[in-house]
N, C-alpha and C positions, 0 to 999 in steps of 0.2 A: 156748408155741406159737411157730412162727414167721410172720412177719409180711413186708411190702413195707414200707418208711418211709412209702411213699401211705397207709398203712394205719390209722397208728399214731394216737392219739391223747393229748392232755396228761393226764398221770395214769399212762402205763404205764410198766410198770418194767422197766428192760432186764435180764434175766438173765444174759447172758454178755456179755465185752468189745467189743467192738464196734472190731477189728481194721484200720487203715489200710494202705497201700503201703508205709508207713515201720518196718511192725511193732510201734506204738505204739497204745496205744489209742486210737480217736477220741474214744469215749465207753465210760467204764469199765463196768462191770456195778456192777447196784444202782441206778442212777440215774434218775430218777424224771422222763421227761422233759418239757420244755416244746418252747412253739415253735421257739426258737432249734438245738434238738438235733436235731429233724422236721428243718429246714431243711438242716444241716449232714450228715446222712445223703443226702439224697435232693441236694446238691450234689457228694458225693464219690462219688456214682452206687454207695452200697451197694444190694445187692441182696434181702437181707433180715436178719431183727434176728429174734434169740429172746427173747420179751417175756414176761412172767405173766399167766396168764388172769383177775385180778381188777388192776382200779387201785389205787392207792397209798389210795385210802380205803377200799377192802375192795367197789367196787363191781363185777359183770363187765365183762371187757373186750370188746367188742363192736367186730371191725375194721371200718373203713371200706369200703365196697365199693372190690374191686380194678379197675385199670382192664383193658382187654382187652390189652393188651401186657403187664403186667403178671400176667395171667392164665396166660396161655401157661405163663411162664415159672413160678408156683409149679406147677402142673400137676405140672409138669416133675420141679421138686423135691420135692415129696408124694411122689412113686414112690419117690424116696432115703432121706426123713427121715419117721418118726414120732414123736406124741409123746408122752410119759413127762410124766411129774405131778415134779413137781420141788418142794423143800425149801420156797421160795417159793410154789408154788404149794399144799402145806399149811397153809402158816404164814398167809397173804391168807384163806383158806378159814378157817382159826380164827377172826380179826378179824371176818370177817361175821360169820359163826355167834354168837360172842360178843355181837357189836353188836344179833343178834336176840334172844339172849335176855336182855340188858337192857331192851329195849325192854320186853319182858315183865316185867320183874321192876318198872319202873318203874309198869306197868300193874296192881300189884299182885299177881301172879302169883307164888306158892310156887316154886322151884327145883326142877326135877326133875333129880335128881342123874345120871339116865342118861341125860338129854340135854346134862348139862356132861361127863359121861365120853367120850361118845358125839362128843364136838368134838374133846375133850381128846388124847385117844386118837392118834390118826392121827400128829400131830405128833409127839407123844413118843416113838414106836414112828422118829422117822427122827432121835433123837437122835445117833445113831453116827454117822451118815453126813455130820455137818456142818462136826466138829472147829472151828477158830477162827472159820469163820465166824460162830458164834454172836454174837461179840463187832460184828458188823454187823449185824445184825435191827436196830437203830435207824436203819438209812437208808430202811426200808422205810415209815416212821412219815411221815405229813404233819401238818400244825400243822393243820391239821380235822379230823381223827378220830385227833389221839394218844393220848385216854383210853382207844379199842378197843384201837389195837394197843399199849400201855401193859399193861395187863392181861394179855395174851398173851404179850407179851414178858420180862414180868416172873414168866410161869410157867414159860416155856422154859429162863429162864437161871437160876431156882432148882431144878430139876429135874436142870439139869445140874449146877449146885455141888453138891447133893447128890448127883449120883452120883461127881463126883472125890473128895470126902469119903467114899465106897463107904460110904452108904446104903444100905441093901435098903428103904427106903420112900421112895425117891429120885421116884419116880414120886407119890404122897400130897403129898409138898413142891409138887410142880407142880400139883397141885391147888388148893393149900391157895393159891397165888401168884394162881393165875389167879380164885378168889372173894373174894379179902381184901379186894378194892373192891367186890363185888357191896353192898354197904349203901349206896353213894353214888347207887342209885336211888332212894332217901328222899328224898333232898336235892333242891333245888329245880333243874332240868335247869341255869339261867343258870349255876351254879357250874361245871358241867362242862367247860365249855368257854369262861370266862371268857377273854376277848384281852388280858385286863391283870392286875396282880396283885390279890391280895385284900385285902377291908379287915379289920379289925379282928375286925368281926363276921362275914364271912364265914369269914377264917379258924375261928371256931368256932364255926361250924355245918360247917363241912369235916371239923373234930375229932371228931365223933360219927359218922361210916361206921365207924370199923372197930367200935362198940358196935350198929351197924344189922346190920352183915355175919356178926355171932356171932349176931345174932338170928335174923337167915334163917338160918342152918347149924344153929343149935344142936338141932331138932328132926331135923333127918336123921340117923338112925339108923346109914347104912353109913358116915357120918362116924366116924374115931376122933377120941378128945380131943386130939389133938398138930394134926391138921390145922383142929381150933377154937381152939385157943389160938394156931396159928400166924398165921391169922384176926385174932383177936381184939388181940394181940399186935405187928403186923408196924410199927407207927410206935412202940412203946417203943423209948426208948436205955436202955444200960446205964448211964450216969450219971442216968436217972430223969427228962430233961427231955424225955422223949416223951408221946404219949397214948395211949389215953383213961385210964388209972391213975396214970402215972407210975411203975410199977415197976419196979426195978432188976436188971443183972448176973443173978444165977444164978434172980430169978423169972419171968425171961422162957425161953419157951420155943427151943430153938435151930432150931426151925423157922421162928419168927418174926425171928430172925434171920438167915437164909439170907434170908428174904424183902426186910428191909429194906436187905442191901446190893444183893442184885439191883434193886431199885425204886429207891433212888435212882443207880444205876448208868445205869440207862435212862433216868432225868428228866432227868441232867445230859448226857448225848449226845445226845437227840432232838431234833429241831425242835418250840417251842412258838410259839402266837402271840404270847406276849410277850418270848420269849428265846428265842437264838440256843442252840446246840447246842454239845458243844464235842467235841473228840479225845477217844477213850479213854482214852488213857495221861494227858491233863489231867484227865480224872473222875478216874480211879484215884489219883493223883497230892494232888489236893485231898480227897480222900478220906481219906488215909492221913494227912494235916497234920491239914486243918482239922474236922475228923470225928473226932478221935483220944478216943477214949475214948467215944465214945455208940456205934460200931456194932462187932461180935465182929473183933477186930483178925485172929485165925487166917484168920476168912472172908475178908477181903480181900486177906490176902495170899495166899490160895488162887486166890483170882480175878488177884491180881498176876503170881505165877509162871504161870498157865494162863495168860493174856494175854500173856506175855511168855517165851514159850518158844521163844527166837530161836537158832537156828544160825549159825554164825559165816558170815560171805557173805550173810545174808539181805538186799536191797536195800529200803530205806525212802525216803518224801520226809518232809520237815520240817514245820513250819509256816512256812518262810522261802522253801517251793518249791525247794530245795534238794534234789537228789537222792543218796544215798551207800550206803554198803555196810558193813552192821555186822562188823566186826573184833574187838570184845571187850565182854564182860557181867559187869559187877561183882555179885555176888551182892548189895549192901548199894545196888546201884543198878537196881535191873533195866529200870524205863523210860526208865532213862538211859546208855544203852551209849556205847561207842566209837566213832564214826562214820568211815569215809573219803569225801570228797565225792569224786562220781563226775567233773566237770567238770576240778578245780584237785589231786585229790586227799589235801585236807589233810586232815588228822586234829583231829576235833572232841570232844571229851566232853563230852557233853551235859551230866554234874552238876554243871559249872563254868559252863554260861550257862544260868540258869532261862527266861528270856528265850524259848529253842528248845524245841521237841519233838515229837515223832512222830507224825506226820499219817496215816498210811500205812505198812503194809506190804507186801511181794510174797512171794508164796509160793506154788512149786512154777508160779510162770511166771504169777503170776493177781493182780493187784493187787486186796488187798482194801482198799476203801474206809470208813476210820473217823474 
């Protein structure tokens, strides 16, 4: 929807860039604003912002009454502009949805599988239309309700690995993503959202959701057994040091592994309350090192190459705030191109200084923020 900056409140997430004088953004899309961004809008005398109809914790967003100068002028603009239900604003729509039917499930409440279809659906159906952005759905995540959009986002982006994988039950995988934690309504709520890490014994009692989540699935009939084993399944590694089995390589299901590099893909990027979030290509990155042998290596470098399917020219910033233009992609490097710094224009290869790496991409004039 579009909005006045008078309007806006802490929590909303701006949809598109939010364009200056200088052609630069003021404030990028994705971003999730606070007071300082309110401030800085309604100082640069912008005139309105395209925001999402739910806050960043899946709540509606409710604008502020406009003032009557103010007034006049959306009048004005409504005549010009309508609005369209936008990617964001299914994906904010799932998170609720999701968050209500936990709530229910925590209240001991049986799964009714046409009202997880019935969430599920919507979003899946605008899979095509989002291409890389996918690899940003974790900005949309706030450290108080990252378990909701955890879940959602972690069916979204197995849904999509199995369709680059050309699955024909690519849509079953997103299923299978988005109830894998539904067993964590057993568990006692403090776990959920714990601000620090866990003890000893908390960690295992966390260990027993995905034996909770095959529980609730296993009686639903329209379920197949690949979306319970993938369920049951999605925290094994192939070296056997996952749970609740410990079973290895080819006895785990490869739906339950699509699951587990999407889910820990999302943990290692979101904001938690006890840990900061980190760049994609730093997930992907540690992923590929220190994960080497517990999660389907094909997978990830599935998710490597779709995440990094860079055109020569395409403009990134760094982690050094560094702005350049990628020149060349070593196939044996791929989140570590070629770089020309746009300022001094020198020439950096990122696989010689670990140190650096890709904060940000731009694409097709749209800087997505990761």
């Amino acid at each position: 929807m579009i909005v006045s900056p008078t309007q806006m409140v802490i929590g909303c997430i701006i949809l598109k860039d939010v364009i200056g004088k200088t052609n630069r953004p003021l404030i990028p899309k994705n971003t999730v604003v606070n007071e300082k961004h309110i401030t800085i809008l309604q100082k640069f005398l912008v005139h309105e912002v395209e925001v999402a109809s739910r806050l960043s914790y899946g709540a509606p967003f409710v604008p502020k009454p406009i003032s009557q100068k103010d007034h006049v002028q959306e009048n004005d603009r409504n005549h010009k502009k309508s609005h369209t239900k936008t990617f964001a604003d299914y994906y904010l729509d799932a998170v609720q949805g999701y968050k209500q039917l936990f709530v229910k499930w925590q209240r001991g409440l049986s799964i009714e599988i046409k009202e997880v279809r019935k969430l599920l659906t919507p979003l899946l159906d605008k899979i095509d239309d989002i291409g890389l952005s996918i690899y940003q759905i974790h900005t949309f995540a706030s450290a108080r309700d990252y378990f909701y959009h955890h879940q959602v986002a972690v069916s979204l982006l197995s849904a999509f690995l199995a369709k680059k994988m050309s699955l024909n039950e690519w849509k079953q995988v997103g299923l299978a993503g988005l109830l894998a934690d539904c067993g964590m309504a057993k568990l006692q709520p403090s776990l959920i959202n714990k601000d620090g890490a866990l003890t000893k014994n908390e960690y295992k009692e966390i260990q027993k959701h995905p034996t909770f989540s095959y529980k609730m699935v296993d009686e639903i009939p329209s379920l197949t057994t690949a979306i319970k084993l993938g369920i049951l399944q999605h925290h094994e590694r192939l070296d056997g040091t996952g749970y609740p089995m410990g079973v290895k390589e080819e006895k785990i299901h490869s739906y339950a592994n699509i699951i587990a590099v999407c889910d820990m893909y999302h943990a290692m990027t979101s904001e938690r309350l006890y840990r900061k979030k980190c760049s994609p290509f730093k997930a992907i990155e540690e992923m590929l090192q220190d994960q080497f042998g517990k999660y389907d290596y094909e997978m990830i470098r599935l998710f490597v190459d779709t995440l990094t399917n860079f055109t020569k020219g395409t403009m990134i910033r760094l982690s050094n705030n560094s702005v350049g233009q990628i020149v060349f992609v070593d196939d044996h490097y791929p989140t570590r191109p070629i770089v020309r710094l746009k300022d001094s224009g020198e020439l950096i290869a990122l696989k010689n200084d670990t140190s650096i790496y890709i904060e940000e991409i731009q694409m097709n004039d749209e800087t997505i923020n990761i």
